[in-house]
LOTITOR-556179 format. One record per atom (N, C-alpha, C, O): residue number from 1; residue in one letter; atom name; x, y, z. Coordinates in nm, 4 decimals, decimal comma, always signed. Atoms other than C-alpha are relative to their C-alpha. Layout:
BEGIN
NUM/A/CA/X/Y/Z
...
This chain:
BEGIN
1/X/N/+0,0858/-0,1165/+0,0000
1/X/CA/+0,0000/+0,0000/+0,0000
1/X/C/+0,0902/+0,1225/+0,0000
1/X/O/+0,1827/+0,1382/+0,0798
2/X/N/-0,0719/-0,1300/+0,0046
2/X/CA/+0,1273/+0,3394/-0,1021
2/X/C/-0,0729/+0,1465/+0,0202
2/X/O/-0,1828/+0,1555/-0,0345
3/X/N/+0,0702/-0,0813/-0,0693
3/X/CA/+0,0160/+0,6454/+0,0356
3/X/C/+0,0912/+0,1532/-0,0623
3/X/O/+0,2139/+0,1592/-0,0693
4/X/N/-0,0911/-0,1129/-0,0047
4/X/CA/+0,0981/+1,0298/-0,0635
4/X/C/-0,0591/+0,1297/+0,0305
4/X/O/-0,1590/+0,1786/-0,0223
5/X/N/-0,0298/-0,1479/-0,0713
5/X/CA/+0,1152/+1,3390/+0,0961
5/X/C/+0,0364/+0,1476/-0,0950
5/X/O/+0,1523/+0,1302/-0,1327
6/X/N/-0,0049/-0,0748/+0,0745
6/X/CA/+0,1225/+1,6544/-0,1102
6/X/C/+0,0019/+0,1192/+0,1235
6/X/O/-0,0987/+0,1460/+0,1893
7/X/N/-0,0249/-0,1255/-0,0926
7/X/CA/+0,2876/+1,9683/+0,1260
7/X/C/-0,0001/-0,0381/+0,1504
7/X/O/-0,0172/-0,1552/+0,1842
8/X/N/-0,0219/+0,0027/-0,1187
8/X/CA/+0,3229/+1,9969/+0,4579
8/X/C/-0,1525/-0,0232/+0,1135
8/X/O/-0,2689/+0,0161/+0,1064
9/X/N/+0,1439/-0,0116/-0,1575
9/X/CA/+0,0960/+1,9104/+0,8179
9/X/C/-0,0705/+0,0733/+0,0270
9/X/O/-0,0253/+0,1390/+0,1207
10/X/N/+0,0959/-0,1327/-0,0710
10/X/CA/-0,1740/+2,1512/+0,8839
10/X/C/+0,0490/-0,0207/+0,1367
10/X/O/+0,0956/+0,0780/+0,1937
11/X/N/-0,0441/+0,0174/-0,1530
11/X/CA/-0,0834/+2,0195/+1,2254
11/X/C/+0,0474/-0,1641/+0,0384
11/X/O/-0,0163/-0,2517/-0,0200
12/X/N/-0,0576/+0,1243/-0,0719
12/X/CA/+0,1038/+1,6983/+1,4078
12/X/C/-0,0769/+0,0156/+0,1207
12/X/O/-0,0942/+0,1155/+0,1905
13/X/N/+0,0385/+0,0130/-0,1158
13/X/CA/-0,0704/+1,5387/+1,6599
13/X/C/-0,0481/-0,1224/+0,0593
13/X/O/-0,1178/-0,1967/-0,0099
14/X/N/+0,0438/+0,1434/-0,0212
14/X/CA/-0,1321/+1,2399/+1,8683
14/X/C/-0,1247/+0,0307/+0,1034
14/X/O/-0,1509/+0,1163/+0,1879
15/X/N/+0,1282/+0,0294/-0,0762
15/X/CA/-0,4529/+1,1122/+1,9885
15/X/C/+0,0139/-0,0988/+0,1389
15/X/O/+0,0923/-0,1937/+0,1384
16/X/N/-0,0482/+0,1085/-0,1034
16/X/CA/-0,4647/+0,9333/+2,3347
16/X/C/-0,1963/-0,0576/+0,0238
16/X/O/-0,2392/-0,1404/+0,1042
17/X/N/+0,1166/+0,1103/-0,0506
17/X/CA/-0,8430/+0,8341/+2,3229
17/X/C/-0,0167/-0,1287/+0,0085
17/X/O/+0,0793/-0,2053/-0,0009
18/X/N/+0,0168/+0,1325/-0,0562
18/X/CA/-0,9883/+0,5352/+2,4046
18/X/C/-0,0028/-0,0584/-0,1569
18/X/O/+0,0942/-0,1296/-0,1830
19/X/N/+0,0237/-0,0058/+0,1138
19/X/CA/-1,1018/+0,5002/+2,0362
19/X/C/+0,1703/-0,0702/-0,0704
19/X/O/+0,2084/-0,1796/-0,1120
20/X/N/-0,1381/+0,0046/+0,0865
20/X/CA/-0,7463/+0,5299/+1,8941
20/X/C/+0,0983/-0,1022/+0,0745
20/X/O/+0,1603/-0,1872/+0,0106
21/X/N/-0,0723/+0,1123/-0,0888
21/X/CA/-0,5644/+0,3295/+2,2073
21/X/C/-0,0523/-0,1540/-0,0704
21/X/O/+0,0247/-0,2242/-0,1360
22/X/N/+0,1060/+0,1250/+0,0997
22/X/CA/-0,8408/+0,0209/+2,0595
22/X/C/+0,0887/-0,0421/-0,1002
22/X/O/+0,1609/-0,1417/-0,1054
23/X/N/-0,0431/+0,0155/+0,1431
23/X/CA/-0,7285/+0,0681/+1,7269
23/X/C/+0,1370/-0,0102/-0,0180
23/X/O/+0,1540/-0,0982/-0,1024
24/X/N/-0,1219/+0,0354/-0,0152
24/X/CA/-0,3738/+0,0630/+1,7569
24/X/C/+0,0704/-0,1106/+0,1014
24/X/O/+0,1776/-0,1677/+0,0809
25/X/N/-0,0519/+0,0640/-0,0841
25/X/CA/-0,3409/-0,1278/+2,0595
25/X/C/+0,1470/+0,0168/+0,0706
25/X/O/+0,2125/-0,0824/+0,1025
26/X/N/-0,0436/-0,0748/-0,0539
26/X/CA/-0,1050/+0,0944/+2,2051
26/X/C/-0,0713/+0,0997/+0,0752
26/X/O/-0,1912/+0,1005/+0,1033
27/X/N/+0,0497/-0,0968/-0,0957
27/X/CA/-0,1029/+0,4072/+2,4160
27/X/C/-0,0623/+0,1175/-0,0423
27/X/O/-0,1220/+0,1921/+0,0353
28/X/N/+0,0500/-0,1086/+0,1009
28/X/CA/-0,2005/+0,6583/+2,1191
28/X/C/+0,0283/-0,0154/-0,0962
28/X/O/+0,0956/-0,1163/-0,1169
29/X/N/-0,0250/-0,0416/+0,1596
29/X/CA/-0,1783/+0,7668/+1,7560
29/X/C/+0,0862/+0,1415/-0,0071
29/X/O/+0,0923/+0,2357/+0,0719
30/X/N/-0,1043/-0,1078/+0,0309
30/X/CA/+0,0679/+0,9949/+1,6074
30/X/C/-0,0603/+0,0241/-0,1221
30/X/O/-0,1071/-0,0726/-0,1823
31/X/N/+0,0983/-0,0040/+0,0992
31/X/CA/-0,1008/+1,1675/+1,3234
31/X/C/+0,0821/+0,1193/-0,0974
31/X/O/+0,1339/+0,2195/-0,0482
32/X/N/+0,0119/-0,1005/+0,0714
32/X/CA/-0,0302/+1,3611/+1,0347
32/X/C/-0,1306/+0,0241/-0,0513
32/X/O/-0,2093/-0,0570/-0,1001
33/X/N/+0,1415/-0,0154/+0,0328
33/X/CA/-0,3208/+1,5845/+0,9773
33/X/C/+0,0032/+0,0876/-0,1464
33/X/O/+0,0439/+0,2037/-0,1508
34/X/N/+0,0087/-0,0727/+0,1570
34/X/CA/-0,3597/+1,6943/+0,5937
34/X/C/-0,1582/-0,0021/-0,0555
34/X/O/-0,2461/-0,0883/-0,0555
35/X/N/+0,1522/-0,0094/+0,0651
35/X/CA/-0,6611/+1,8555/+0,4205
35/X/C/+0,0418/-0,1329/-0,1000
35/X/O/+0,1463/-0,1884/-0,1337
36/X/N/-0,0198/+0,1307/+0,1058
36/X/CA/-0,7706/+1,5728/+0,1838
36/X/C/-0,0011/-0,0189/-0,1609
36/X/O/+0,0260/-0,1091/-0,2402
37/X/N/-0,0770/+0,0312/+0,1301
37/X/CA/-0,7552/+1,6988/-0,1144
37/X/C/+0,1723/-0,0045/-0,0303
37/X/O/+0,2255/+0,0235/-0,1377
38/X/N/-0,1074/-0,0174/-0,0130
38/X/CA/-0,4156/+1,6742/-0,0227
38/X/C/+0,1332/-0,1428/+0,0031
38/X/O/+0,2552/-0,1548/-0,0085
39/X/N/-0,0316/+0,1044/-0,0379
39/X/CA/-0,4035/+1,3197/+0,0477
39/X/C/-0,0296/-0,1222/-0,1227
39/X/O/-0,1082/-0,0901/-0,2118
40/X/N/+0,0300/+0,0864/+0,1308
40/X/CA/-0,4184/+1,0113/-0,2093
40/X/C/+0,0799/-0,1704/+0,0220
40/X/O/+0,2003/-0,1959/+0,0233
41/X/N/-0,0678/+0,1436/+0,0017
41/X/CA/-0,3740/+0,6137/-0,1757
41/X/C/+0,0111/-0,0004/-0,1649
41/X/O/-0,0807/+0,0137/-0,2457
42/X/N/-0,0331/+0,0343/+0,1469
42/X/CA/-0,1610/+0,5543/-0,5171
42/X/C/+0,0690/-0,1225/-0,0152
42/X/O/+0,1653/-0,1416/-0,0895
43/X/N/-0,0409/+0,1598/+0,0321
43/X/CA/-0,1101/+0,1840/-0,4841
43/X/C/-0,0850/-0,0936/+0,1097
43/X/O/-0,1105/-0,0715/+0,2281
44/X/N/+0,1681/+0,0692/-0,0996
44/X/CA/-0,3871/-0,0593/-0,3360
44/X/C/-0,0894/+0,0761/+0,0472
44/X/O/-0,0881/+0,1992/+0,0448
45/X/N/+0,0935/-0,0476/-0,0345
45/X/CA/-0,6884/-0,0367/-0,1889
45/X/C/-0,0435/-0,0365/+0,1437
45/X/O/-0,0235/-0,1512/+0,1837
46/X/N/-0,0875/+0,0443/-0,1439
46/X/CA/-0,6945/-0,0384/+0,1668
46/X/C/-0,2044/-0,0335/+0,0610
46/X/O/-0,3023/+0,0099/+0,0003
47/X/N/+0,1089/+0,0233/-0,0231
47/X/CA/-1,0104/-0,1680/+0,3611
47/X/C/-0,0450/+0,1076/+0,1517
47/X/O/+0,0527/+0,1525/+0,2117
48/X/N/+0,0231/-0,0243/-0,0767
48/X/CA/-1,1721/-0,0114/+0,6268
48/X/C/-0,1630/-0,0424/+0,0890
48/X/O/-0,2585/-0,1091/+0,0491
49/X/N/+0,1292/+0,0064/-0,0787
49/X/CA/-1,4410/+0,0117/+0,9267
49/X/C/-0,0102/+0,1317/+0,0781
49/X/O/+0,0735/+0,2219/+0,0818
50/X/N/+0,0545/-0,1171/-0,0843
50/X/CA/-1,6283/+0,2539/+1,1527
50/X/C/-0,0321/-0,0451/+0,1400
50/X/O/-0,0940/-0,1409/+0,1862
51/X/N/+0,0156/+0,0047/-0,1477
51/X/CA/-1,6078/+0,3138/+1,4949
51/X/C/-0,0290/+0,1322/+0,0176
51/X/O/+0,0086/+0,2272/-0,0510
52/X/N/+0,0304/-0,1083/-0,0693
52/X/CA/-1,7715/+0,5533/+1,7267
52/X/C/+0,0984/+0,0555/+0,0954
52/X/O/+0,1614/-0,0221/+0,1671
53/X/N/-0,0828/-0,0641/-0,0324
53/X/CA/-1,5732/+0,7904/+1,8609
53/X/C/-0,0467/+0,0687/+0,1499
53/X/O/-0,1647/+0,0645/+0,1847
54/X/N/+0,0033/-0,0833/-0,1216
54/X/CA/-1,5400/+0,9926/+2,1991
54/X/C/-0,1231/+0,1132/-0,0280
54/X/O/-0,2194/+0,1323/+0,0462
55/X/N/+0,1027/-0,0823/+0,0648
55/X/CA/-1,7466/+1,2341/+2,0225
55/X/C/-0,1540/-0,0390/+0,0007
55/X/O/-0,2516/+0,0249/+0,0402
56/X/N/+0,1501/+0,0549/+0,0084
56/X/CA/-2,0409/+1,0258/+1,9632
56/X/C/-0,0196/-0,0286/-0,1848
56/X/O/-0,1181/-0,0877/-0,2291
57/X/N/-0,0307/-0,0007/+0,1472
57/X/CA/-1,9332/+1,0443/+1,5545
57/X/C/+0,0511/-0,1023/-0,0568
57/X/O/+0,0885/-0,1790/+0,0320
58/X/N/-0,0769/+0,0634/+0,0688
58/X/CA/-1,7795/+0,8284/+1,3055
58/X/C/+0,1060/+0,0111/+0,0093
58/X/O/+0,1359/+0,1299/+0,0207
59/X/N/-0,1295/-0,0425/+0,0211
59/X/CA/-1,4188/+0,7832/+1,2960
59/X/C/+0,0037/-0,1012/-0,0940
59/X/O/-0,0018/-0,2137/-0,0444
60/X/N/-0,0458/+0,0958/+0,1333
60/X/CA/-1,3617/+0,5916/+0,9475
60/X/C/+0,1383/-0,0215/+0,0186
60/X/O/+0,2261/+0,0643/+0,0105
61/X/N/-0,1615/+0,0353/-0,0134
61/X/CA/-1,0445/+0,3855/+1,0112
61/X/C/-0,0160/-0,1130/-0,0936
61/X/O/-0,0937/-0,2082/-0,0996
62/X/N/-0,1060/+0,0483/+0,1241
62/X/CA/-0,8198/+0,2810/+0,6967
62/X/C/+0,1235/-0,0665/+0,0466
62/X/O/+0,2100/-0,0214/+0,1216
63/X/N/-0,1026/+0,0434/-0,0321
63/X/CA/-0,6040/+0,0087/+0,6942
63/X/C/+0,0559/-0,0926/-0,1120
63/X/O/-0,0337/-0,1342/-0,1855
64/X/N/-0,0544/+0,1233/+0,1020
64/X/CA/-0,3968/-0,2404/+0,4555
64/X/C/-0,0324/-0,1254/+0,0038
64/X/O/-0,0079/-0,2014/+0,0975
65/X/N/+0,0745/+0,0667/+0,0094
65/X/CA/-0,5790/-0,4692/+0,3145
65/X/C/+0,0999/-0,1433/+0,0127
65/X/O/+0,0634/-0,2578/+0,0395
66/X/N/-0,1317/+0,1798/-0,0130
66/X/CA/-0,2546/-0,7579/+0,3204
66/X/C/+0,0443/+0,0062/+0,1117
66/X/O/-0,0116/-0,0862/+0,1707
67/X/N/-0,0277/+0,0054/-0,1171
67/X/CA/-0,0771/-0,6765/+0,6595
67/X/C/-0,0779/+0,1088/+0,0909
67/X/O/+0,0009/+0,1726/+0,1608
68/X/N/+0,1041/-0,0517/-0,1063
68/X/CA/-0,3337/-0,4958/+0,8656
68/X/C/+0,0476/+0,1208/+0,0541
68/X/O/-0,0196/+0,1796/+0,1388
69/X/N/-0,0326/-0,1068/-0,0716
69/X/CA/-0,1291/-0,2178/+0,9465
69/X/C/-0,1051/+0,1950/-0,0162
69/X/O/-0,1224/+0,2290/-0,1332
70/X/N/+0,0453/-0,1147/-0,0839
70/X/CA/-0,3114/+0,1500/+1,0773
70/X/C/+0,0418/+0,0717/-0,1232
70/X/O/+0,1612/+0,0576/-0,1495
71/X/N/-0,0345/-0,0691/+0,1155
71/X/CA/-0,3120/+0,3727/+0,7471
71/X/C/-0,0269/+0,1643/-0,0001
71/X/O/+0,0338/+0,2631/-0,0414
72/X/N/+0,0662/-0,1636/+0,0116
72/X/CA/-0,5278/+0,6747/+0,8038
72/X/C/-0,1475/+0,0096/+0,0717
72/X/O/-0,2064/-0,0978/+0,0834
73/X/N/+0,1589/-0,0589/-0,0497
73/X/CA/-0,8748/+0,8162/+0,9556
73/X/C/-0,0293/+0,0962/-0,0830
73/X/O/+0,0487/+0,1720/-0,1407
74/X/N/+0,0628/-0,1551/+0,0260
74/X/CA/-1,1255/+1,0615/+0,8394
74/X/C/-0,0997/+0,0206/+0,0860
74/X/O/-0,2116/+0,0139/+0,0352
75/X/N/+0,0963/-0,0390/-0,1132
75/X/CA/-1,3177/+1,1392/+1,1290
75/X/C/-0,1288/+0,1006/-0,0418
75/X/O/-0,1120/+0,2036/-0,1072
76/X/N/+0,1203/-0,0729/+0,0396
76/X/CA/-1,6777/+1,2734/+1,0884
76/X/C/-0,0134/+0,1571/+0,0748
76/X/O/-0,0793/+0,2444/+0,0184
77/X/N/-0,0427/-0,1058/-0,0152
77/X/CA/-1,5769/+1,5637/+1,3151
77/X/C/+0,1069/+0,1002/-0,0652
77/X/O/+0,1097/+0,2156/-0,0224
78/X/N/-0,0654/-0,0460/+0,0487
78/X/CA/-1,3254/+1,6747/+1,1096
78/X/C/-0,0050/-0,0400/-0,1470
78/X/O/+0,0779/-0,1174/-0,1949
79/X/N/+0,0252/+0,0433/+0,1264
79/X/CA/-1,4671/+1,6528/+0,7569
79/X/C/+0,1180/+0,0929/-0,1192
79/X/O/+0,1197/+0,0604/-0,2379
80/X/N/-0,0694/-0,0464/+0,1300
80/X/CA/-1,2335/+1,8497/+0,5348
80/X/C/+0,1693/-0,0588/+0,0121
80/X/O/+0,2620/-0,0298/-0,0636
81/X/N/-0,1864/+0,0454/-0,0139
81/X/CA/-0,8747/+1,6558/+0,6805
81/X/C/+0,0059/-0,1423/-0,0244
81/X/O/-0,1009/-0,1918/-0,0606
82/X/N/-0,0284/+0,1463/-0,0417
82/X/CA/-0,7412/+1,2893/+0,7088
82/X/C/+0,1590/+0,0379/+0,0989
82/X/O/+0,2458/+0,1249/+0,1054
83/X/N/-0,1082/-0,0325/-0,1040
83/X/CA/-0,5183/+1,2056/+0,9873
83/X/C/+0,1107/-0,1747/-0,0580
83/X/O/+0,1175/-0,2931/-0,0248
84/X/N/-0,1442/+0,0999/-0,0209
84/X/CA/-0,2235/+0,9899/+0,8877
84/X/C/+0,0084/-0,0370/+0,0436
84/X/O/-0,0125/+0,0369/+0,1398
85/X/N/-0,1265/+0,0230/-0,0692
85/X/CA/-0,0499/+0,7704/+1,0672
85/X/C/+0,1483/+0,0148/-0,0157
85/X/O/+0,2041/-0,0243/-0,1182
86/X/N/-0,1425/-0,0438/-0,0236
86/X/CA/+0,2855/+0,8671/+1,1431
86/X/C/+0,0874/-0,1153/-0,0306
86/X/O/+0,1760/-0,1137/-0,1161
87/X/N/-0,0861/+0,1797/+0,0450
87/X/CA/+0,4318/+0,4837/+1,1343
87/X/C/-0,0031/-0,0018/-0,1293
87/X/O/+0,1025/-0,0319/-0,1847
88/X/N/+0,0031/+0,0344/+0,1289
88/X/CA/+0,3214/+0,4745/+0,8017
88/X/C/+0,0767/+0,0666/-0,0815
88/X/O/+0,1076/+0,0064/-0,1844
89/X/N/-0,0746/-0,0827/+0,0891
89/X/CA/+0,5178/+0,7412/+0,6465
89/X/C/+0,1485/-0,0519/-0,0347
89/X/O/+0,2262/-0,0938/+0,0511
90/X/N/-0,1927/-0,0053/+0,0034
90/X/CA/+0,8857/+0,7026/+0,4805
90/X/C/+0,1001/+0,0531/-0,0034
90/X/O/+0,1114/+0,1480/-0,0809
91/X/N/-0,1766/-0,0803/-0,0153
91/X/CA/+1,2245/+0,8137/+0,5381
91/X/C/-0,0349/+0,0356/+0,0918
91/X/O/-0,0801/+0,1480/+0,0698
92/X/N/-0,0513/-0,0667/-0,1323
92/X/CA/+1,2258/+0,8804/+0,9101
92/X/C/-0,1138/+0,1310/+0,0409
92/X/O/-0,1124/+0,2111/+0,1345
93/X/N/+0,1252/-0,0949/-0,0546
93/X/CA/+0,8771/+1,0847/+0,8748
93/X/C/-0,0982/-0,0593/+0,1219
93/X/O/-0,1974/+0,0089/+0,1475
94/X/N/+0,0614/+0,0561/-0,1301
94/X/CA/+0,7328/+0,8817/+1,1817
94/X/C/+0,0042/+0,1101/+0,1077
94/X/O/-0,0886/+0,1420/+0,1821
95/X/N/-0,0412/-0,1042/-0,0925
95/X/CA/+0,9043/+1,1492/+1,3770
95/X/C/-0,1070/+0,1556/+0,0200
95/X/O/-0,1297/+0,2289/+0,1163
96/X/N/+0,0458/-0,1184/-0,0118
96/X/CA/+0,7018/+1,4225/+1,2518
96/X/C/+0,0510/+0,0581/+0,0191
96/X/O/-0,0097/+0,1454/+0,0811
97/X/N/-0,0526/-0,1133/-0,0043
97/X/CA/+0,9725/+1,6310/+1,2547
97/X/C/+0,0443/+0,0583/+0,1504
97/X/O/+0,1055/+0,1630/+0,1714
98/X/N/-0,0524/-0,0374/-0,0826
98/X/CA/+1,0178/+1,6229/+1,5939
98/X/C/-0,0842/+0,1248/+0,0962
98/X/O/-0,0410/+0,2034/+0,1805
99/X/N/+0,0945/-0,1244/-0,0301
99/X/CA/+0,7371/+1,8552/+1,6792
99/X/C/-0,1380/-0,0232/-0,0319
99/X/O/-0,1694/-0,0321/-0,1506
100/X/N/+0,1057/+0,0506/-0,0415
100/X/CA/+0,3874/+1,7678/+1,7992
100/X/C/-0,0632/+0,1318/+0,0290
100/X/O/-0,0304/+0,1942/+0,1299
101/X/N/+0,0812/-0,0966/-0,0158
101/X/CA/+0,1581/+2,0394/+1,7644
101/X/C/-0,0962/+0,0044/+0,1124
101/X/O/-0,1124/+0,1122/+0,1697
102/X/N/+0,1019/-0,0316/-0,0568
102/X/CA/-0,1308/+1,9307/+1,9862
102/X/C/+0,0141/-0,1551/+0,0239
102/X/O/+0,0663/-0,2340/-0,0548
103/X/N/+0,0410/+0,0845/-0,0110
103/X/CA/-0,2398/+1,6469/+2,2014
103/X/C/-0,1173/-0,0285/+0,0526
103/X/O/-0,1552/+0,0180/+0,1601
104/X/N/+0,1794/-0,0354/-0,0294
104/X/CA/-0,6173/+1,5583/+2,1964
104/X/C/-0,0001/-0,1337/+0,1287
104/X/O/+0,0842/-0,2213/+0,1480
105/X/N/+0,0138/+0,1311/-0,0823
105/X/CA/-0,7787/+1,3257/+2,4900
105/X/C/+0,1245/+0,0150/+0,0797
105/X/O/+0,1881/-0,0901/+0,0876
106/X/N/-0,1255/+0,0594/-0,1202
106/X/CA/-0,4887/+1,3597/+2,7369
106/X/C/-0,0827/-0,0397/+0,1325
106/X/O/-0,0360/-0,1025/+0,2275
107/X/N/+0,0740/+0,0574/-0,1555
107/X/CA/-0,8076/+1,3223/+3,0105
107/X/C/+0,0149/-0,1949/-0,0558
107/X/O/-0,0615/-0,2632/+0,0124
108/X/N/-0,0256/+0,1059/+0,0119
108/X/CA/-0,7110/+0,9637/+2,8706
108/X/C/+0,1268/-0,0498/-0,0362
108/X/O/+0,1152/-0,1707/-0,0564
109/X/N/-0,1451/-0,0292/-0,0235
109/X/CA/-0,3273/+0,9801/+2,8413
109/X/C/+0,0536/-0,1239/+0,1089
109/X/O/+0,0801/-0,0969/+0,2260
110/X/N/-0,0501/+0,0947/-0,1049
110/X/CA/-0,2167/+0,6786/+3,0214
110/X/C/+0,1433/+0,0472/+0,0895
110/X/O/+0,2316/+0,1234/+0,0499
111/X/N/-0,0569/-0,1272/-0,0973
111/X/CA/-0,0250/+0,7799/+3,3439
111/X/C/+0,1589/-0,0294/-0,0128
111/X/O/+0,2369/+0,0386/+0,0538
112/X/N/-0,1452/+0,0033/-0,0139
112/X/CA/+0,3281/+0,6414/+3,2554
112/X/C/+0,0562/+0,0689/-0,1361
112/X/O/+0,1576/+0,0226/-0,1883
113/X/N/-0,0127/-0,0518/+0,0758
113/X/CA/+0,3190/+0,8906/+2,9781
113/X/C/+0,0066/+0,1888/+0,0013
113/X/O/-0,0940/+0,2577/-0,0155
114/X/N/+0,0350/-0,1348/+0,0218
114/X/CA/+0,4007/+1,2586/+2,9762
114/X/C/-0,0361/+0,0997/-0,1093
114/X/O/-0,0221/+0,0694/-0,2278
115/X/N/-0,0005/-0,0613/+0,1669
115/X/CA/+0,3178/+1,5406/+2,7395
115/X/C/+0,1178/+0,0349/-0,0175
115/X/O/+0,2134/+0,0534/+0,0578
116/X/N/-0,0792/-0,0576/+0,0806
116/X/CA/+0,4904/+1,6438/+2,4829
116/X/C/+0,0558/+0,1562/+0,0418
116/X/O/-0,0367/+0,2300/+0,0757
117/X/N/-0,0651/-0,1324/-0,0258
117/X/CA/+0,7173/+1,9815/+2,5531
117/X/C/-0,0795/+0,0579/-0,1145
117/X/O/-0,1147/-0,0046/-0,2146
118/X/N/+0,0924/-0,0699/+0,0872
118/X/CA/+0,5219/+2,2343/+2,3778
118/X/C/-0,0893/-0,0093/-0,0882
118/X/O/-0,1019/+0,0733/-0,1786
119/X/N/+0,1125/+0,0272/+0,0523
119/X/CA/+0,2300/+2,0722/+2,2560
119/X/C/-0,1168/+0,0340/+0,0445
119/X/O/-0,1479/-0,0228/+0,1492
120/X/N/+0,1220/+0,0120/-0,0707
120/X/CA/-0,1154/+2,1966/+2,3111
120/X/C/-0,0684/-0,1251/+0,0500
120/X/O/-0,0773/-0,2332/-0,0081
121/X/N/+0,0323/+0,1015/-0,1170
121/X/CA/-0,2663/+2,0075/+2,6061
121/X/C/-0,1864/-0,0133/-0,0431
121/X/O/-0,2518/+0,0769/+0,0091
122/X/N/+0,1413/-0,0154/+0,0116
122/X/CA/-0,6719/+1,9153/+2,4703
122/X/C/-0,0318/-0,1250/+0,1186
122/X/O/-0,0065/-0,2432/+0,0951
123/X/N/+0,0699/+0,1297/-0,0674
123/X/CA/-0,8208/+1,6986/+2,7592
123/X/C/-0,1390/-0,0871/-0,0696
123/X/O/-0,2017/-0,1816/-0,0219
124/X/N/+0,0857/+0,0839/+0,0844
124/X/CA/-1,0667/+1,6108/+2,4565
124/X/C/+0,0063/+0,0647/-0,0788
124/X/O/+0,0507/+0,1758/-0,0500
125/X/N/+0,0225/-0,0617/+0,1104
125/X/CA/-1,1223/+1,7120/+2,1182
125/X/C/-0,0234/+0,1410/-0,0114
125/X/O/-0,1448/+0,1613/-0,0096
126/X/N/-0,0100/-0,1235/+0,0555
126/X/CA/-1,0719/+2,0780/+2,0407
126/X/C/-0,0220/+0,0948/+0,0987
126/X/O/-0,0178/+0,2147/+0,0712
C-alpha cells in the first residue's frame, strides 16, 4: 500500500483516546493531519471500518488490506482533513519532525506517559 502526501501538516498530533488506544493497541496515535484533497492512496486499496468515537461520531479507520497495518482516519468531526499515521510514512517521517503540535484526549493519556514539551494540552477534542 502506497500512500501520498502533497505539502506539509496543517498540524502533528497524537490522539490518546480510548477510540485510537483500541485501534492501535497501544497508548495513542501519532497523526499527520492533511486537508484531503491533499491526500491520495496511489497503490492498493486499503479496507476499512467505523467506529464511534469519543465524540459520539464516526471515525472511518483505513487500513492495509494484506498486513493490517493503521493507514489513516477521516473522522466525521473533522470533515475536510485525514489524519495519517505517522508509522506509516517514509524516510524517518514517523518522527514528525520532531514537533507535535497538539495532544487531543490527554483526560485519557495513560499515566506512565508525559506530554509532549510544547504541545497543546486538549483533555478532549478541540
Amino acid at each position: 500500500m502506497d500512500m501520498g502526501i502533497h505539502g506539509d501538516p496543517a498540524v502533528t498530533a497524537l490522539c490518546h483516546c480510548i477510540d485510537c488506544q483500541k485501534w492501535t493497541g497501544g497508548a495513542f496515535t501519532s497523526n499527520a493531519v492533511v486537508p484531503r484533497t491533499a491526500f491520495q492512496v496511489t497503490k492498493g486499496t486499503p479496507k476499512s471500518f467505523d467506529a464511534i468515537g469519543a465524540s459520539g461520531k464516526v471515525n472511518k479507520h483505513f487500513f492495509c488490506s494484506n498486513c493490517g497495518s493503521s493507514l489513516y482516519t477521516e473522522l466525521e468531526v473533522m470533515p475536510g482533513v485525514t489524519c495519517v499515521k505517522a508509522g506509516g510514512l517514509d524516510g524517518g517521517a514517523a518522527s514528525l519532525g520532531n514537533k507535535i503540535g497538539v495532544e487531543f484526549y490527554t483526560k485519557d493519556r495513560v499515566g506512565y506517559l508525559a506530554g509532549c514539551e510544547g504541545a497543546k494540552q486538549e483533555p478532549v477534542f478541540g
